[in-house]
Structure formats: C-alpha cells, structure tokens
N, C-alpha and C positions, 0 to 999 in steps of 0.2 A: 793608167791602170796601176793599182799598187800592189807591191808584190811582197808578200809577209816573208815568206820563207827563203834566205840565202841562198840553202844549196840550191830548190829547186828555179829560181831566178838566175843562178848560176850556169849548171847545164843546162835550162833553156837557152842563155848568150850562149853559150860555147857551141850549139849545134848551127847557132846561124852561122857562128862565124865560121864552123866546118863547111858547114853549107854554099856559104861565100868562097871557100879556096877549090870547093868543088866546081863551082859554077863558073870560078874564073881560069882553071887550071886551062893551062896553053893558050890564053888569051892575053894578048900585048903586054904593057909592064907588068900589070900582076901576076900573070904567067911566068916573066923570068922570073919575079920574086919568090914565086911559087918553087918553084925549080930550086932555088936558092936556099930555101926552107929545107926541101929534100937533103940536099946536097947537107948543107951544114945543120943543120937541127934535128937529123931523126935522132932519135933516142935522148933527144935535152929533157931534163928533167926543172921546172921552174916552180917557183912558188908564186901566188896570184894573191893581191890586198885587198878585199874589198873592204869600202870603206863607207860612210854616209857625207859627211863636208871636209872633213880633214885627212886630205891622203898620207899623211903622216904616225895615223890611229886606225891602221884599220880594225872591223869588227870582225873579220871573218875570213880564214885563208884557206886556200885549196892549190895540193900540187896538182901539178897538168903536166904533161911530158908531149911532144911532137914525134908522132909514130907513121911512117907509111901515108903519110900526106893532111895529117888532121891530128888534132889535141885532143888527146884523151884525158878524161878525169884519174888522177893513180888513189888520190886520198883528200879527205875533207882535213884539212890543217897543214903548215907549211913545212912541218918535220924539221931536216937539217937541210934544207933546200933555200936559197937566195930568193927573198921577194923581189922577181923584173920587173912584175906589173904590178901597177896600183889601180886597180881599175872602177872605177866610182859607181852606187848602186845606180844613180841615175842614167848613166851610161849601158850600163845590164839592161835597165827597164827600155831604154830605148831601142836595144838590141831585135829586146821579144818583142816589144809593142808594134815596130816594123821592119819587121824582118827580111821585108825585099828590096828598101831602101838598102840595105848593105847588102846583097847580094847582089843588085845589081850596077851596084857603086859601093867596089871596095874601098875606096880611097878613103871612106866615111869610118874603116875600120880601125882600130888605133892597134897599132903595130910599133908605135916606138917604141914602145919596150924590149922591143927585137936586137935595133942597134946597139944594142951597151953587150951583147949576144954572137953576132951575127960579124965576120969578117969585113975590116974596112972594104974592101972590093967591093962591097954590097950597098954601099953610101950614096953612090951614085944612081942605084936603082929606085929606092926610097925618094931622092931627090927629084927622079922623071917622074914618079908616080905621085907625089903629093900635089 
C-alpha cells in the first residue's frame, strides 16, 4: 500500500506501536522493557526522522514524548528536541500494512533508538529481548 501523506502514515505507525506496548505490558521481556519505559521515559520528549532511502536527509520530523505508558504525538517538526529515531517511510508502511505482526511480535519493533536514551541497566533487557 502507498501512503502519500507523512503525518497521517505516521500516527497510523505510532498507534500500533502504542497498541504493541498495550498488548504486551506484563508480558515476559517486553513487559520488563515496558516497565523500564515507565520508569525512565515518561515525560521524554524525542524528535523522530522520517526519511525515504537516506537516514541521514530526512523529509519529515515529529516530536513524540513517552506519557503514562505510550507516545504521544506533541508537534509535526522537531523544534529544539534531538532526533533519536530515524525511522524510514518503509518501515511506517509496514507498521500499518500489518499491524498484528508487531503486536503480536514486538521484537519486530525497532526500539533502538531507546538505547542512546534509556539507562545502561537497561542493555541487558534489549539483549534478551532481541
């Protein structure tokens, strides 16, 4: 499927991926990861790259901040906020295209962006979980 428009290919990935922390919360590694999120992520504020082949150009950025168990959208562009992720359009479209593929296998989730983030304690979780 092709998907013209950024934003709305955008919040459509971001609800599965909510959808995925919903589904896997208290559930084995992803569960402590989850936990983990809580713990050190609520209120981070990130900026997100989307990009078409070169993760180095992206065309389009959105901050997202970790609230109460899930990422919200704050604003379409990256303001003064640090781009973590670079997360490619193809990867979005694959997001919405199947959406229960990553729900019900987060591991398919790309979350490194987390680690550059996220306290070393937390390395070893990422590690069981990949």
């Amino acid at each position: 499927m092709t998907h013209q428009d950024s934003y709305q290919l955008f919040m459509d990935a971001l609800d599965v991926v909510n959808r995925s922390l919903k589904a896997n919360r208290g559930q084995g590694i992803y569960g402590k990861l989850i936990e983990g999120f809580d713990k050190y992520l609520n209120g981070h504020v990130s900026a997100v790259g989307v990009y078409g082949e070169d993760p180095k150009h992206p065309y389009d950025y959105f901050t997202i901040k970790y609230l109460d168990g899930r990422f919200e959208l704050v604003e379409r562009g990256k303001g003064e906020h640090s781009t973590h992720w670079r997360a490619s359009k193809r990867y979005l479209e694959s997001l919405v295209d199947d959406p229960q593929t990553y729900i019900d296998h987060p591991a398919k989730l790309d979350f490194d962006w987390l680690k550059t983030i996220l306290p070393d304690s937390m390395a070893s979780l990422f590690k069981k979980a990949a």
